[in-house]
C-alpha positions in Angstrom: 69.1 104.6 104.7 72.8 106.1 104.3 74.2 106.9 101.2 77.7 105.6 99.7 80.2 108.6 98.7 82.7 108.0 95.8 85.9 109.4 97.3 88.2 110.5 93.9 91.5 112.3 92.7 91.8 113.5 89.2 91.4 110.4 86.7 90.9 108.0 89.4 87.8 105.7 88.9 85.3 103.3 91.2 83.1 101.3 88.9 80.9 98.9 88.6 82.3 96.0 86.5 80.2 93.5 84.8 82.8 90.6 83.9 82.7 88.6 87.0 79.0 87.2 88.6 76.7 89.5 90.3 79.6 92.2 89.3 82.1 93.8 91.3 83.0 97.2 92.7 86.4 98.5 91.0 88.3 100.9 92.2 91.4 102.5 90.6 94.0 105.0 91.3 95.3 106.4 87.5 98.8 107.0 88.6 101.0 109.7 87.7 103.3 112.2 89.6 100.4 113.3 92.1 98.7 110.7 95.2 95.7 109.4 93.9 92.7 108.2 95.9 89.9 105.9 95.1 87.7 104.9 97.8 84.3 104.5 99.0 83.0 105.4 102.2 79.0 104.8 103.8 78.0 108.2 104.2 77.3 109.5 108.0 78.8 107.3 109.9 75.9 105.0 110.7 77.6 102.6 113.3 78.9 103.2 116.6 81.6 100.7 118.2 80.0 99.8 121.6 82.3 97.7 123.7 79.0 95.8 124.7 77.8 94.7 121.5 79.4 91.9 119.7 80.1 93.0 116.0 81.4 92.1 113.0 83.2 93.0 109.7 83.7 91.1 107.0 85.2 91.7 103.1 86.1 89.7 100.2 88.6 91.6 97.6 91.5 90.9 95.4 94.2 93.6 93.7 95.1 93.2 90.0 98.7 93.4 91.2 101.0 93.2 93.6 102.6 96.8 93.4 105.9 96.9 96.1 105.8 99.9 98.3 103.9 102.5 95.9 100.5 101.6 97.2 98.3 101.4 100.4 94.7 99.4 100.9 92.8 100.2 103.9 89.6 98.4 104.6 87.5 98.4 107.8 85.2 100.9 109.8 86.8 104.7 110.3 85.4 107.7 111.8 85.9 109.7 108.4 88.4 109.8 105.2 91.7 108.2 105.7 95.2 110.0 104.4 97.4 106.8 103.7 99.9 109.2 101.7 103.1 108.5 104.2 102.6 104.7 104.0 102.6 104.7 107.4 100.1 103.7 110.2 101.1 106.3 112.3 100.0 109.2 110.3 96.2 108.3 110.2 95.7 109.3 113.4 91.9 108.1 113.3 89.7 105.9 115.1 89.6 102.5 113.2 89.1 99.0 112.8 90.6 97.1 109.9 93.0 95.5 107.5 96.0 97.5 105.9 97.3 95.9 102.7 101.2 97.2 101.9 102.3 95.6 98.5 101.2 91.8 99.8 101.4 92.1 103.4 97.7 92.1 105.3 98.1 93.7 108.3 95.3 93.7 111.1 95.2 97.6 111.8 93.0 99.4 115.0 93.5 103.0 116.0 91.9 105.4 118.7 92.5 108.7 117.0 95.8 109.7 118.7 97.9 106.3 117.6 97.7 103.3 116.0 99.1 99.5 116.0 99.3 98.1 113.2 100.5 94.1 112.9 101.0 91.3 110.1 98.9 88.5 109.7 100.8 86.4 108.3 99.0 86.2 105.4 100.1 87.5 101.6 98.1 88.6 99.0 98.2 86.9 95.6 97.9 89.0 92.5 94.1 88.5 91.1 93.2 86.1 94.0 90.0 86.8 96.2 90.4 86.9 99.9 87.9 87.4 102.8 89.1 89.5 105.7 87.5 89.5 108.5 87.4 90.7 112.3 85.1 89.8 115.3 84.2 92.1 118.8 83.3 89.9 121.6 81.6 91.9 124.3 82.0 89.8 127.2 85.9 89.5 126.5 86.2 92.9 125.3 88.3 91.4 122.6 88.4 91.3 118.8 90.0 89.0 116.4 91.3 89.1 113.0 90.5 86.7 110.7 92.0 85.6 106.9 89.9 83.2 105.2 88.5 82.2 107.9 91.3 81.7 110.2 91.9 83.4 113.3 95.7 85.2 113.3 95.6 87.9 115.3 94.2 88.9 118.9 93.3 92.2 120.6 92.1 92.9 124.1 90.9 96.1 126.2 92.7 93.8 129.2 95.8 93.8 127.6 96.3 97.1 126.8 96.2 96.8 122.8 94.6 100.0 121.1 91.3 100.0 120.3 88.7 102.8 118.7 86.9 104.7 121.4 84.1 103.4 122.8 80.9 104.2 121.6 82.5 106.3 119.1 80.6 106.3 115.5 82.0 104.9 112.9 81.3 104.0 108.9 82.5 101.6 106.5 85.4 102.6 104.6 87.0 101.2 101.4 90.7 103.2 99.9 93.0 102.5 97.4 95.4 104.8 97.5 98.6 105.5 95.3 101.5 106.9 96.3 103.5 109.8 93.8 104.8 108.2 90.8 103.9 104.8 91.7 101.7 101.8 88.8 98.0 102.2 89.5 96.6 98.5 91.0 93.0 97.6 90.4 90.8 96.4 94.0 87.9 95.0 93.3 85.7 94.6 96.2 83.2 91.5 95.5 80.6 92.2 99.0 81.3 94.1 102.2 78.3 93.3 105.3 79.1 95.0 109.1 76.7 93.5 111.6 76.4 94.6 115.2 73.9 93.4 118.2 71.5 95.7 119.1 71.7 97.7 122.2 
Protein backbone atom coordinates (compact mmCIF):
# COMPACT_ATOMS: atom_id res chain seq x y z
CA UNK A 1 0.00 0.00 0.00
CA UNK A 2 1.63 3.63 -0.81
CA UNK A 3 2.54 5.78 1.77
CA UNK A 4 1.37 9.69 2.22
CA UNK A 5 4.45 12.26 2.29
CA UNK A 6 3.97 15.51 4.42
CA UNK A 7 5.38 18.11 1.97
CA UNK A 8 6.64 21.19 4.51
CA UNK A 9 8.62 24.72 4.62
CA UNK A 10 9.93 25.99 7.79
CA UNK A 11 6.95 26.42 10.44
CA UNK A 12 4.43 25.18 8.16
CA UNK A 13 2.11 22.46 9.56
CA UNK A 14 -0.45 19.46 8.19
CA UNK A 15 -2.33 18.03 11.11
CA UNK A 16 -4.82 16.10 12.12
CA UNK A 17 -7.54 18.13 13.87
CA UNK A 18 -10.07 16.71 16.13
CA UNK A 19 -12.89 19.54 16.39
CA UNK A 20 -14.95 18.61 13.53
CA UNK A 21 -16.53 14.62 13.10
CA UNK A 22 -14.35 11.86 12.11
CA UNK A 23 -11.50 14.89 12.05
CA UNK A 24 -10.02 16.60 9.43
CA UNK A 25 -6.61 16.93 7.62
CA UNK A 26 -5.19 20.67 8.25
CA UNK A 27 -2.83 22.09 6.43
CA UNK A 28 -1.09 25.48 6.98
CA UNK A 29 1.40 27.71 5.46
CA UNK A 30 2.94 30.01 8.73
CA UNK A 31 3.59 33.02 6.56
CA UNK A 32 6.33 35.30 6.74
CA UNK A 33 8.85 36.86 4.13
CA UNK A 34 9.75 33.32 2.55
CA UNK A 35 7.04 30.90 0.17
CA UNK A 36 5.75 28.41 2.34
CA UNK A 37 4.39 25.05 1.32
CA UNK A 38 2.10 22.67 3.06
CA UNK A 39 0.89 19.80 1.14
CA UNK A 40 0.43 16.19 0.96
CA UNK A 41 1.12 13.96 -1.70
CA UNK A 42 0.45 9.75 -2.02
CA UNK A 43 3.83 8.55 -2.29
CA UNK A 44 4.94 6.71 -5.74
CA UNK A 45 2.66 7.69 -7.87
CA UNK A 46 0.31 4.70 -7.71
CA UNK A 47 -2.24 5.70 -10.64
CA UNK A 48 -1.73 5.90 -14.18
CA UNK A 49 -4.27 8.15 -16.48
CA UNK A 50 -5.30 5.57 -19.17
CA UNK A 51 -7.50 7.23 -21.76
CA UNK A 52 -9.43 3.82 -21.71
CA UNK A 53 -10.44 3.73 -18.25
CA UNK A 54 -13.11 5.79 -16.89
CA UNK A 55 -11.82 7.50 -13.60
CA UNK A 56 -12.66 9.67 -11.09
CA UNK A 57 -11.58 12.33 -8.54
CA UNK A 58 -13.36 13.67 -6.02
CA UNK A 59 -12.49 16.23 -2.78
CA UNK A 60 -14.40 17.95 -0.19
CA UNK A 61 -12.31 21.07 1.55
CA UNK A 62 -12.92 24.52 2.78
CA UNK A 63 -10.14 27.46 3.58
CA UNK A 64 -10.32 29.46 6.79
CA UNK A 65 -10.14 32.51 4.62
CA UNK A 66 -10.39 34.02 1.72
CA UNK A 67 -6.71 35.51 1.26
CA UNK A 68 -6.74 37.85 -2.24
CA UNK A 69 -3.83 37.05 -4.48
CA UNK A 70 -1.14 35.91 -1.71
CA UNK A 71 -2.17 32.24 -1.96
CA UNK A 72 -2.51 29.23 -4.36
CA UNK A 73 -4.57 25.71 -3.64
CA UNK A 74 -3.95 23.04 -6.01
CA UNK A 75 -5.80 19.76 -5.67
CA UNK A 76 -6.04 16.84 -8.10
CA UNK A 77 -3.60 14.00 -9.51
CA UNK A 78 0.13 15.24 -10.49
CA UNK A 79 3.12 13.39 -11.66
CA UNK A 80 5.21 14.87 -8.64
CA UNK A 81 5.50 18.14 -6.27
CA UNK A 82 3.96 21.23 -7.67
CA UNK A 83 5.86 24.84 -7.54
CA UNK A 84 2.68 27.28 -7.46
CA UNK A 85 5.28 30.16 -6.34
CA UNK A 86 4.46 32.50 -9.61
CA UNK A 87 0.69 32.19 -9.11
CA UNK A 88 0.54 31.22 -12.40
CA UNK A 89 -0.61 28.06 -14.27
CA UNK A 90 1.93 28.35 -16.69
CA UNK A 91 4.84 27.79 -14.61
CA UNK A 92 3.91 24.24 -13.30
CA UNK A 93 4.79 22.79 -16.24
CA UNK A 94 3.50 19.13 -15.04
CA UNK A 95 1.23 16.63 -15.99
CA UNK A 96 -2.10 17.20 -14.05
CA UNK A 97 -5.61 16.95 -13.39
CA UNK A 98 -7.32 19.25 -10.98
CA UNK A 99 -8.82 22.25 -9.33
CA UNK A 100 -6.65 25.51 -8.75
CA UNK A 101 -8.14 27.80 -6.02
CA UNK A 102 -6.71 31.72 -6.45
CA UNK A 103 -8.17 33.75 -3.51
CA UNK A 104 -12.02 32.44 -4.21
CA UNK A 105 -11.93 31.57 -7.79
CA UNK A 106 -12.01 27.53 -8.50
CA UNK A 107 -10.53 26.92 -11.57
CA UNK A 108 -10.70 23.43 -13.44
CA UNK A 109 -6.81 23.02 -14.17
CA UNK A 110 -5.18 20.02 -16.63
CA UNK A 111 -1.64 20.08 -17.89
CA UNK A 112 0.62 17.70 -20.14
CA UNK A 113 3.98 18.65 -18.74
CA UNK A 114 4.91 21.32 -21.42
CA UNK A 115 1.66 23.72 -20.78
CA UNK A 116 -1.24 24.04 -19.15
CA UNK A 117 -5.11 25.54 -19.43
CA UNK A 118 -6.36 26.62 -16.71
CA UNK A 119 -10.31 27.96 -16.63
CA UNK A 120 -12.93 29.27 -14.04
CA UNK A 121 -15.80 27.50 -12.93
CA UNK A 122 -17.79 29.76 -12.07
CA UNK A 123 -17.93 28.90 -8.82
CA UNK A 124 -16.47 31.01 -5.51
CA UNK A 125 -15.28 29.86 -2.46
CA UNK A 126 -16.81 30.92 0.85
CA UNK A 127 -14.58 31.51 3.83
CA UNK A 128 -15.09 28.31 6.30
CA UNK A 129 -17.60 26.67 3.87
CA UNK A 130 -17.05 22.98 2.64
CA UNK A 131 -17.13 22.27 -1.03
CA UNK A 132 -16.81 19.01 -3.06
CA UNK A 133 -14.81 19.26 -6.28
CA UNK A 134 -14.90 16.86 -8.47
CA UNK A 135 -13.88 15.67 -12.18
CA UNK A 136 -14.97 12.60 -14.31
CA UNK A 137 -12.86 10.70 -17.46
CA UNK A 138 -15.18 9.03 -19.76
CA UNK A 139 -13.24 6.57 -21.93
CA UNK A 140 -15.53 6.21 -24.72
CA UNK A 141 -15.71 10.06 -25.26
CA UNK A 142 -12.30 10.69 -24.27
CA UNK A 143 -13.66 13.51 -22.25
CA UNK A 144 -13.51 14.66 -18.61
CA UNK A 145 -15.74 16.96 -16.78
CA UNK A 146 -15.47 19.19 -13.87
CA UNK A 147 -17.73 19.24 -11.36
CA UNK A 148 -18.69 21.78 -8.16
CA UNK A 149 -21.01 20.30 -5.84
CA UNK A 150 -22.13 18.25 -7.92
CA UNK A 151 -22.70 20.27 -10.94
CA UNK A 152 -21.17 19.83 -14.13
CA UNK A 153 -19.32 23.45 -15.30
CA UNK A 154 -16.64 22.71 -17.35
CA UNK A 155 -15.85 20.25 -20.40
CA UNK A 156 -12.66 18.84 -21.87
CA UNK A 157 -12.10 16.69 -24.83
CA UNK A 158 -9.03 14.79 -26.63
CA UNK A 159 -11.44 15.69 -29.96
CA UNK A 160 -11.30 19.13 -29.34
CA UNK A 161 -7.95 19.80 -28.79
CA UNK A 162 -8.10 20.83 -24.98
CA UNK A 163 -4.81 19.74 -22.96
CA UNK A 164 -4.84 16.83 -21.27
CA UNK A 165 -2.06 14.67 -19.09
CA UNK A 166 -0.34 12.14 -21.22
CA UNK A 167 -1.73 9.11 -21.65
CA UNK A 168 -0.88 6.32 -19.58
CA UNK A 169 1.34 8.59 -17.80
CA UNK A 170 1.45 7.76 -13.79
CA UNK A 171 0.15 9.96 -11.59
CA UNK A 172 -0.57 10.43 -7.61
CA UNK A 173 -2.79 12.39 -5.53
CA UNK A 174 -1.71 15.62 -4.61
CA UNK A 175 -2.90 18.19 -2.00
CA UNK A 176 -0.83 22.04 -1.65
CA UNK A 177 -1.40 25.01 0.11
CA UNK A 178 0.94 27.26 -0.84
CA UNK A 179 1.82 30.92 0.28
CA UNK A 180 3.22 33.39 -1.56
CA UNK A 181 6.20 35.87 0.15
CA UNK A 182 4.76 38.03 2.69
CA UNK A 183 1.34 37.03 2.20
CA UNK A 184 -1.61 35.89 5.73
CA UNK A 185 -1.22 32.16 6.16
CA UNK A 186 -5.01 30.47 5.29
CA UNK A 187 -5.95 27.21 6.87
CA UNK A 188 -7.38 24.11 4.10
CA UNK A 189 -8.78 21.56 5.71
CA UNK A 190 -9.31 18.57 3.59
CA UNK A 191 -12.41 16.54 5.11
CA UNK A 192 -11.89 13.01 2.54
CA UNK A 193 -10.13 12.69 -0.82
CA UNK A 194 -11.16 8.90 -2.87
CA UNK A 195 -9.59 8.50 -6.75
CA UNK A 196 -11.19 5.49 -8.46
CA UNK A 197 -10.33 4.14 -11.81
CA UNK A 198 -11.64 0.98 -13.91
CA UNK A 199 -9.46 -1.69 -14.16
CA UNK A 200 -7.53 -2.49 -17.25
Amino acid sequence: AATWDVVIDSAATVVIANDEPSGVITLTPSGGSAQEDAGVELNGRPFQFNYGQDMFFEIRLKVSAIATTTSDILVGLCVSTPDLDSGSASAIDLDLLGFMLEAEQISAIAGDGAAETKEDTGSDLVADTYVVLSWKWHALSQTVRYYVDGVQKIKHSVADGDTLPSDAVNLTIVIMNELHAGGAAVDLDVDYVLFAADRA
